[in-house]
Every structure is written in structure tokens, then in C-alpha cells.
FILUMLUM-989465 format. One record per residue (C-alpha): z, x, y; residue in one letter. Coordinates in steps of 0.2 Angstrom, whole numbers, plus 2048, in hexadecimal, padded with zeros to 3 digits. Layout:
! FILUMLUM-989465
ZXYA;...
//
This chain:
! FILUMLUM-989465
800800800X;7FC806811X;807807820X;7FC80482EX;80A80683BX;80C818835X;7FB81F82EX;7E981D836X;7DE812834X;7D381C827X;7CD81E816X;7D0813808X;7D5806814X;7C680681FX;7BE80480EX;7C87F380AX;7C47EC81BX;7B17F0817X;7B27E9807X;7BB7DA80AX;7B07D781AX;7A07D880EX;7A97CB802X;7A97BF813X;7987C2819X;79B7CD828X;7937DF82CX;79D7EB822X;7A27F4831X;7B47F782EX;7BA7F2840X;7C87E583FX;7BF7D984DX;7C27C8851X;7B97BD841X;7C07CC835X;7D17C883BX;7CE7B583CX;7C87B7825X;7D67C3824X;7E47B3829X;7DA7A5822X;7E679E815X;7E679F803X;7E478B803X;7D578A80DX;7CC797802X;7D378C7F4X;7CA77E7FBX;7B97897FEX;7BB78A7EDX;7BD7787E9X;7AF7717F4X;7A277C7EDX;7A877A7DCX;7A67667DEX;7937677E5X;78F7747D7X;7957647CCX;78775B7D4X;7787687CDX;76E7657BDX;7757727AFX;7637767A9X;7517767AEX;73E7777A7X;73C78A7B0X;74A7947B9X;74C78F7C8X;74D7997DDX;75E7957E5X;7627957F7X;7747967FCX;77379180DX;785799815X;7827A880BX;7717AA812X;76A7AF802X;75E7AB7F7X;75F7AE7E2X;74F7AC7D6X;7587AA7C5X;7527AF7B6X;7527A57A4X;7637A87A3X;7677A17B4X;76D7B37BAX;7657B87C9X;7557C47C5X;7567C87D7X;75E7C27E9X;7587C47FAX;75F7C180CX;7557B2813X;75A7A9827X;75D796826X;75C789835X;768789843X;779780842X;775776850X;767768850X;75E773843X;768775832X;75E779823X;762769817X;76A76A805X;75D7647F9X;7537667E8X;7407677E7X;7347727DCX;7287807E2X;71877D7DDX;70B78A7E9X;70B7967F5X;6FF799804X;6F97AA80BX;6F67AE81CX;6FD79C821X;6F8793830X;70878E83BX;70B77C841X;71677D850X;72276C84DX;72175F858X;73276185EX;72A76E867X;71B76886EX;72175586FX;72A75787FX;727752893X;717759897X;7197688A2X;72A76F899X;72376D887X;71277888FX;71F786895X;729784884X;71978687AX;713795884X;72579D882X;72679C870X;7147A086DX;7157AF879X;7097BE86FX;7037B0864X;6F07AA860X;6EE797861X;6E278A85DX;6E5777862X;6E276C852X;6DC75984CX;6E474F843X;6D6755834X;6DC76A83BX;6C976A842X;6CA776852X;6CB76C863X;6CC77F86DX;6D378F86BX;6D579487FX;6D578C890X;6E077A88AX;6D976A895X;6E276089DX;6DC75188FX;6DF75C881X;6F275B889X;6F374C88AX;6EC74A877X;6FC758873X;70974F87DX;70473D873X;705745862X;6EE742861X;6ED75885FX;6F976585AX;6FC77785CX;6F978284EX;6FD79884DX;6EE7A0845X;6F27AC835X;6F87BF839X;7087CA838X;70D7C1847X;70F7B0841X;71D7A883FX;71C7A482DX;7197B682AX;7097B881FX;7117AE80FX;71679C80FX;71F795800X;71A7807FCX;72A7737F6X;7257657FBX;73375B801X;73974F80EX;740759818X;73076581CX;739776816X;73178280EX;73379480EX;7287A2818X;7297B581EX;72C7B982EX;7277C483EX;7397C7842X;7407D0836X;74D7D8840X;7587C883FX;75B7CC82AX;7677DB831X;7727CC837X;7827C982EX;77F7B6834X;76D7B0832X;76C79C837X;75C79F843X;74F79683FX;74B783842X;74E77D830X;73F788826X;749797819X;7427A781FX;73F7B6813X;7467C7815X;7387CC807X;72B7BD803X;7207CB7F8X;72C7CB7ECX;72D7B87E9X;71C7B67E8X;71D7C47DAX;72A7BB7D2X;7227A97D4X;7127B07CFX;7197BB7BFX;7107B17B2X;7017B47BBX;6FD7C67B6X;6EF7C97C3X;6FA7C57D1X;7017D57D1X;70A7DC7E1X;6FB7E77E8X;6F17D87E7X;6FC7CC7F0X;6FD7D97FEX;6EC7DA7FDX;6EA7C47FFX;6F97C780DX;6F07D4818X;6E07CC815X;6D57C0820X;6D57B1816X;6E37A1814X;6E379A803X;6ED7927F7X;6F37997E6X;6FB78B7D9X;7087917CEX;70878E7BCX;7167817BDX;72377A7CAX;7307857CCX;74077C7D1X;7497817E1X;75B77D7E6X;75E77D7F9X;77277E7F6X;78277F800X;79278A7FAX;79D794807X;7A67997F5X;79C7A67EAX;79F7AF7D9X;7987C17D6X;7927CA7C8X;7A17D57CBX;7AD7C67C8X;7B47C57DCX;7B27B57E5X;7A97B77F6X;7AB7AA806X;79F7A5814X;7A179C823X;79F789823X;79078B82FX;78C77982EX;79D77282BX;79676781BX;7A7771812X;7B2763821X;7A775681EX;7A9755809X;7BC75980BX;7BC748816X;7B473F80AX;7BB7457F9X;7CE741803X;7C8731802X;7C87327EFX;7BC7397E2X;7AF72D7DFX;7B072F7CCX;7BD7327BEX;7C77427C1X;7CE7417AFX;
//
């Protein structure tokens, strides 16, 4: 046991701090800031709790499936493809939609294609304003980008100088703006199909600085990738000609297209601030969206089913 009142700050104690700050999702930096000290005093209760909640929705999954399945745990920020034994063949850092307005939502759905060199749809939400500040919001968010105006058929209305009718076709939903395909896009040059209700899918990224974060809830509701190659090498494993060189190849390439996988693969869009490693320790995440609050309410109201 250390005396910190008599010895420094040093050594295998520095190392504890890093370790445990790692087990909690924050930079491994071995300075005893504010949100270190703020998991250091959380109670043993309320990790008890974490424990219980993410237990309860892990009640909620199916036990099997037809292939193995890509998991996203969204406060973990990670995603895991899982092999046949439903270990995790490999895991990746991915950035997940913003607390506010834009959370990434908990669902199931099956990945069934992937799209290289996608186009980009900029969301209405970003286009469907009052005239003059959706125009300057546009320009801001498409700043160094290439544009095209679209129909509702993606037939090429201009690509240039914007009319004041084709803004007022934009402003009344009648055309919509799309980024061409490039490095700079903001889908990156691989896009991930599940279709869903929601309109989530998966995609690379420009701005890769943002997987250096300890905290990566950034994007508008879409899971960013920190390495799409290697889940299109994973999806694509049963395909033996879509090797990696090739898919680098499709990626920095000048066509979009569409490849089909073999089968659906299922995808779990999840939510557990409680994880287990491999190594046995239970790690802990922020409730970012506070859906841990909102099933503690509920579940105080009494379990919905036999606890016998």
C-alpha cells in the first residue's frame, strides 16, 4: 500500500492510475484530474448497478444467430466483429452521434452490401432550414468539398453557380445536395448498407484525428470507422478475390459501385456502460445518453416479468 502523504507520486502508482483510467475510458495519462477523481469516488453501488442495467438489456439479445454477428457498444465507442464462437475476431474504435439531438439509436438489423467511393447526401436537417442561414450552413459544412445539386431520380440539376429557383427547389425539399466521392468526403471512401429505420449505417471518415479522443460521440447519428478496410476484409472474407490490395484498389479508384455480400450479416447497435474483458476485469463507461437513468426508472417500477 502506498502512502501518498509521504512518498511521490511515482512508479507503480502512476501505473494504477493509468490502468484504472483505461478500465474507465479516459486517456491513460496518469494525472489525477477532475473526471479521474470523479470514477475514483463513484460508489461501489452505482458500479453495481452499471452492472445490473447492462446485464438486464444483454437479457433482451438473441443467444444465437445464422452467421456471427458485428457489435457496436455505443458508450464504449467500439466496435467487435465476432467470430463463430462469438469471441471477437477483432475490435475497432468507431465515433457515434452526439448526446444532444443526435444519439445514435439502440437497434438490430443485418448488413447485407457495401458501397465504394460513396456519394454523400447532406440530411435535410441541414439543408431544410430558413433560406439564407441554411445557404451559409451548407457552405460552412461543405467548405473544401465538391457538390452537385440532385433530383429526386440523383439526375444532375448543376454542379456550380446555384440559381435562385434551384434554391428555392432545395429550401422545399424538390432537390438535394449531394458530396461527390473522394478522400474528402464525409463518408470516407467506404460505406457499410443496414438497412434500417433509423438511416444508420456505417462509413469512414476524413477526420480521423477525432479516434485519438478518449470520448467519441461526434457525429449526427451515422457509426464512424477508425479502420473501414478491415471490415470490408472481414465482411468480404468468404469472398476470396476481395482481397485487401483489391479493396484499396475499388477505394482509391474512380468508380462507385455496390458489392453484395454472400449473406446478411447481423449487426447489433448495443448499449452497455458495463464491459467484461478477455482478462476477466469489468470495465465502465459514462452513461453518455443517460438510457442507464431512464431503465433504472422504469425497472423501479417493477420488472415486467417473473424474477423467479
Amino acid at each position: 500500500m502506498v502512502d501518498v502523504s509521504t512518498s511521490d507520486y511515482k512508479g507503480p502508482l502512476v501505473t494504477a492510475v493509468k490502468h484504472f483510467q483505461q478500465r474507465h475510458g479516459l486517456e491513460p495519462t496518469g494525472v489525477l484530474d477532475a473526471h479521474t477523481f470523479k470514477e475514483l469516488n463513484t460508489p461501489l453501488s452505482e458500479r453495481v448497478i452499471q452492472m445490473k442495467l447492462t446485464l438486464e438489456r444483454w437479457r433482451w439479445l438473441p443467444h444465437k444467430f445464422a452467421r456471427s454477428p458485428i457489435v457496436v457498444n455505443i458508450p464504449e465507442f467500439r466496435l467487435y466483429a465476432a467470430n463463430e464462437e462469438y469471441d471477437a475476431d477483432f475490435s475497432m474504435k468507431v465515433v457515434v452521434g452526439r448526446s444532444y439531438k443526435h444519439q445514435t439509436p439502440v437497434f438490430a438489423t443485418e448488413m447485407k452490401s457495401l458501397i465504394f467511393r460513396p456519394y454523400w447526401n447532406v440530411p435535410w436537417t441541414f439543408s431544410g432550414e430558413s433560406c439564407s442561414r441554411s445557404w451559409e450552413r451548407i457552405r460552412i459544412i461543405s467548405r473544401n468539398m465538391i457538390n452537385e445539386v440532385v433530383d429526386a431520380k440523383a439526375v444532375v440539376v448543376t454542379d456550380g453557380a446555384v440559381s435562385e429557383e434551384v434554391r428555392k427547389q432545395l429550401y422545399s425539399g424538390k432537390l438535394a445536395i449531394r458530396q461527390r466521392p473522394g478522400s474528402d468526403n464525409s463518408l470516407g471512401l467506404l460505406k457499410f448498407d443496414m438497412p434500417n429505420v433509423y438511416d444508420v449505417y456505417m462509413h469512414g471518415t476524413p477526420t480521423t484525428h477525432l479516434f485519438s479522443l478518449s470520448r467519441r460521440d461526434f457525429s449526427h447519428g451515422c457509426i464512424r470507422l477508425e479502420d473501414p478496410v478491415a471490415l470490408a476484409a472481414w465482411v468480404l472474407r468468404d469472398k476470396p478475390e476481395w482481397n485487401t490490395e483489391r479493396i484499396l484498389a475499388a477505394m482509391n479508384g474512380d468508380t462507385t459501385f455496390r458489392v453484395s455480400l454472400t449473406g446478411p450479416i447481423p449487426v447489433l447497435i448495443l448499449y452497455g456502460t458495463a464491459i467484461v474483458t478477455k482478462a476477466g476485469e469489468v470495465d465502465f463507461r459514462d452513461d453518455i445518453y443517460r438510457h442507464d437513468e431512464e431503465l433504472e426508472r422504469v425497472l423501479a417500477k417493477g420488472y415486467p416479468y417473473s424474477m423467479e
